[in-house]
C-alpha positions, -999 to 999 in steps of 0.1 A, spaced: 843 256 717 814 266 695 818 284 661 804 318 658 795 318 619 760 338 635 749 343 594 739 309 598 710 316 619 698 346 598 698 322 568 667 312 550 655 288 526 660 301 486 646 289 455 667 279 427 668 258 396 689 234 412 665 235 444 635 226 422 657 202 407 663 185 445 626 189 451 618 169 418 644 147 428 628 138 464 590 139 457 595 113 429 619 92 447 594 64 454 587 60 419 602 31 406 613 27 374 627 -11 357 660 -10 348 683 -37 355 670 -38 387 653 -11 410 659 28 398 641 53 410 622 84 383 643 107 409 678 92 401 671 102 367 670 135 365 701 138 395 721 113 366 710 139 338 724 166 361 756 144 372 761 140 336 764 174 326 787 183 352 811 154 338 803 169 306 813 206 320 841 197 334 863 174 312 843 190 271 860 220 269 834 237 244 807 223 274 826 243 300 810 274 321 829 297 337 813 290 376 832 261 398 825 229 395 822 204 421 842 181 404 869 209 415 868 205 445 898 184 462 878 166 493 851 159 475 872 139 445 884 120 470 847 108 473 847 100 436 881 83 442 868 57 464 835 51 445 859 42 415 880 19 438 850 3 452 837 2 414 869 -17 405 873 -41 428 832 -51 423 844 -53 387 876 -75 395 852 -101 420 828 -105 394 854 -118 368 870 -138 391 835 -155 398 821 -157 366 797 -137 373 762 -137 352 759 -107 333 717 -99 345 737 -100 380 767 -76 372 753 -51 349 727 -49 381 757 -43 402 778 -19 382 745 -1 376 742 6 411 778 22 420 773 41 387 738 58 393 755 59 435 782 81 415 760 105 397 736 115 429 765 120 449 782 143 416 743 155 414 733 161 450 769 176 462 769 200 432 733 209 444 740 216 482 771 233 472 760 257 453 730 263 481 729 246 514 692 251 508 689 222 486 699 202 510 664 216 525 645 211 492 658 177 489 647 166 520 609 182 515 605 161 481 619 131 501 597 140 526 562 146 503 570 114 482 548 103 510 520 110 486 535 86 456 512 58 445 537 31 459 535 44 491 497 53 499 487 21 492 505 3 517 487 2 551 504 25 578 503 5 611 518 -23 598 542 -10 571 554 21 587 592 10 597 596 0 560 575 26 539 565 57 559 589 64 586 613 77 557 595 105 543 576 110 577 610 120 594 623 140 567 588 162 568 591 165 604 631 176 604 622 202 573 593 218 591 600 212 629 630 236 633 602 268 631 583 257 655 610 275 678 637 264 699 623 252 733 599 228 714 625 210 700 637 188 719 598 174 728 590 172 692 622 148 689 614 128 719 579 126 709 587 115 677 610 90 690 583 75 712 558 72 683 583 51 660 590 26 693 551 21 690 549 17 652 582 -6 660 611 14 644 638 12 673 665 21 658 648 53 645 627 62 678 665 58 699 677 82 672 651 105 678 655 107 720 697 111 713 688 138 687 666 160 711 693 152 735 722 170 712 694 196 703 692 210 738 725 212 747 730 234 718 696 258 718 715 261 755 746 267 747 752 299 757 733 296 794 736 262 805 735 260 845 733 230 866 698 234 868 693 230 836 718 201 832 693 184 859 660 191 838 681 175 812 689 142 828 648 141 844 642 148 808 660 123 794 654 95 820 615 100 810 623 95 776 638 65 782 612 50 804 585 62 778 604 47 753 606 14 775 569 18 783 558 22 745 581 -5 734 567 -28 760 533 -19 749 539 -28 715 556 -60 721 529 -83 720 516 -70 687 551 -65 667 567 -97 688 576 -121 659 588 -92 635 614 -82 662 621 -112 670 635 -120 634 648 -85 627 673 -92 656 681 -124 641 682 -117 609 705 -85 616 728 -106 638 726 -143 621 736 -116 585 766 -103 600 778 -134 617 774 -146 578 789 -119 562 824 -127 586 823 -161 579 819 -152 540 850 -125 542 868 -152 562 867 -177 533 873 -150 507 888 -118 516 909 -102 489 879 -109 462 842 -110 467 817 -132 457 805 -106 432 777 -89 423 745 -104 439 766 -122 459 756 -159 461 766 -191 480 738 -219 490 761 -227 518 762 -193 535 723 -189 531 717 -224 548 737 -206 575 723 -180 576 688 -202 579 696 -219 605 714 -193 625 680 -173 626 659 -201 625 637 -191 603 625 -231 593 624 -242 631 606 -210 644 582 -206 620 591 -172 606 570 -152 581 591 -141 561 593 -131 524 607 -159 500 621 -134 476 646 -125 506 665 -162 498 656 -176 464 683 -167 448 704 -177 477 722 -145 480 744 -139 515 725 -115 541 747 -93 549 729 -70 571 755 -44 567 766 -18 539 801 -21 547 803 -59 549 777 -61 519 804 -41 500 834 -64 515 813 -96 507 808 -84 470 837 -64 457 865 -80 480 887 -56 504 888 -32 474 852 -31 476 848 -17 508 869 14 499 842 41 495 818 27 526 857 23 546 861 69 537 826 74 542 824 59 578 856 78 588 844 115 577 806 107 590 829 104 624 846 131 618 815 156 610 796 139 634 827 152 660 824 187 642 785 191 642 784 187 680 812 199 693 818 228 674 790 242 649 764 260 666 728 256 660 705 265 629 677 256 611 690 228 590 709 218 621 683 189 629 683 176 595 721 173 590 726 160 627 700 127 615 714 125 585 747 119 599 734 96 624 715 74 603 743 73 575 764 57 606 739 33 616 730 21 583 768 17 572 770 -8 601 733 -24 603 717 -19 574 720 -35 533 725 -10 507 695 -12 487 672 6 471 664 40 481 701 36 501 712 54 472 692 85 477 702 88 516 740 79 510 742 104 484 726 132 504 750 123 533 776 130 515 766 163 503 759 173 537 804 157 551 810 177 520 794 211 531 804 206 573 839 200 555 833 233 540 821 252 568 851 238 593 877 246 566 862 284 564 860 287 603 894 278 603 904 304 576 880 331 597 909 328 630 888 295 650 908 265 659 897 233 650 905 208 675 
């Protein structure tokens, strides 16, 4: 059953301080900043802002009269696990021995993880339009020095696709509804040439879910038929284009696949030998990376890959949930374990039940990819950015399900 909160689709975006503060936030996520490891210009001013909601809520001469979203129940529970997670990081690196460069790196990344989330939930709760502005910054940090000077062709999976796909999913939605689902597809085609898979499947499922609800309300068999022609091109488009490209992005595919399955088969083997405390932060074992080695074969096959990836002999895990298992033990995995089970959750939510608006499209892919990157992706760098806006958005579908159900519509 769908759910008829129709002032969603009369909504527009609205400028606020806390929206030019998300813009900020996005266009100068790119801009990298030394500190104990990579930290984005971006993260600072969403820690400035996490800080003085910690500040507002717990100094009582600091406190405003307006709700916090440190008040609010489901998303403590967030914080909760993030302290969990922190703790049992903490615990693995003194069991370890950890170096101190490699755990203050650590720490520093589940603290400045803490203070976007704070940041960026406070933001999209206050407006859901942030979640808009964000995603335009993210989106135009396109145009940041450490991204125009990389060559697009060849670096487009790992530098442009990013900011490319959040401009597309800010803008695309007023284009209108029938040209949706093509601009999806399209777009999904176009990163299976530039040799982003994962991202161009993404694309064909999204204008898949996009269809059935701009036709909710008048879907026929007919239509149900243009749907499955529709999607069966896609597919052999996306075939075609991937075919194409083969010859040219060969190799790189060829070690992406073993690379993502030679890390995970690693990262078992590692939680198998130690899983009630990690290896740590940065975890490390020369053992496990000689695994790893030879289970892609990088040495044998010739592979052309970047050396900073293994000298410091850190395990692969080609996961963020088994990254967070490898390093901070079973405690570890406590935030990524939530998160996974309420991006399910909305995921269930956002396409069965809430009908279709403008910031549909960008929730729906940032839902997706948040899924896909829990389970086939490191968390790393930018990660932060993404994970943190991901939650925002469970937080706000959380929201809009609990005030549908107030409103008199059953959530199944």
């Amino acid at each position: 059953m769908n759910i008829h909160n129709t002032h969603l689709l009369k909504d527009r975006p609205r400028i606020d301080p806390l929206g030019c503060i998300s813009f900020l936030a996005g266009l100068t996520s790119a801009i990298q900043i030394k500190f104990f490891g990579q930290l984005y210009l971006g993260e600072v001013f969403l820690a400035v802002l996490g800080l003085l909601l910690i500040a507002d809520k717990f100094i009582p001469s600091a406190r405003s009269r307006r709700k916090n979203i440190l008040e609010n129940p489901f998303f403590i529970k967030f914080l909760i696990a993030l302290c969990i997670s922190f703790l049992g990081l903490a615990l693995s690196d003194f069991w370890v021995n950890s170096v101190p460069r490699d755990y203050f790196r650590g720490w520093a990344k589940i603290i400045f993880l803490t203070l976007d989330v704070i940041a960026i939930g406070f933001a999209i709760e206050r407006n859901r339009w942030n979640l808009w502005w964000l995603s335009v910054g993210l989106g135009f940090s396109i145009l940041s020095p450490s991204i125009i000077s990389h060559n697009l062709l060849t670096d487009w999976k790992v530098v442009y696709a990013g900011p490319v796909a959040f401009l597309v999913l800010s803008f695309m939605p007023w284009l209108g509804k029938q040209l949706l689902p093509l601009t999806l597809a399209s777009a999904g085609i176009v990163n299976i040439v530039l040799d982003y898979r994962s991202l161009g499947l993404m694309f064909v499922i999204m204008a898949a879910i996009v269809w059935s609800k701009v036709n909710a309300s008048q879907v026929s068999r007919k239509q149900l038929f243009k749907l499955v022609v529709a999607l069966s091109l896609s597919f052999l488009l996306l075939f075609a284009a991937y075919q194409n490209s083969q010859e040219e992005f060969s190799e790189r595919r060829e070690y992406s696949n073993a690379a993502r399955f030679g890390g995970i088969q690693v990262a078992f083997e590692a939680i198998a030998d130690s899983p009630i405390l990690g290896y740590g932060s940065w975890a490390k074992s020369e053992a496990l990376t000689e695994r790893f080695l030879d289970l892609t074969g990088v040495r044998q096959r010739g592979f052309n890959t970047p050396d900073r990836v293994y000298a410091e002999q850190n395990i692969p895990a080609h996961s963020q949930l088994l990254q967070s298992w490898i390093e901070g033990g079973i405690l570890g995995t406590t935030f990524f374990f939530f998160y996974g089970i309420q991006l399910v959750k909305s995921l269930r939510f956002l396409i069965a039940q809430r009908i279709y608006d403008r910031l549909f499209p960008l929730i729906l892919f940032s839902c997706l990819s948040g899924l896909w990157h829990l389970v086939a992706s490191p968390f790393a760098g930018s990660h932060r950015f993404t994970v943190a806006l991901t939650v925002g958005i469970v937080c706000l579908l959380h929201s809009e399900q609990f005030k549908t159900t107030l409103a008199g519509y059953k959530i199944t």
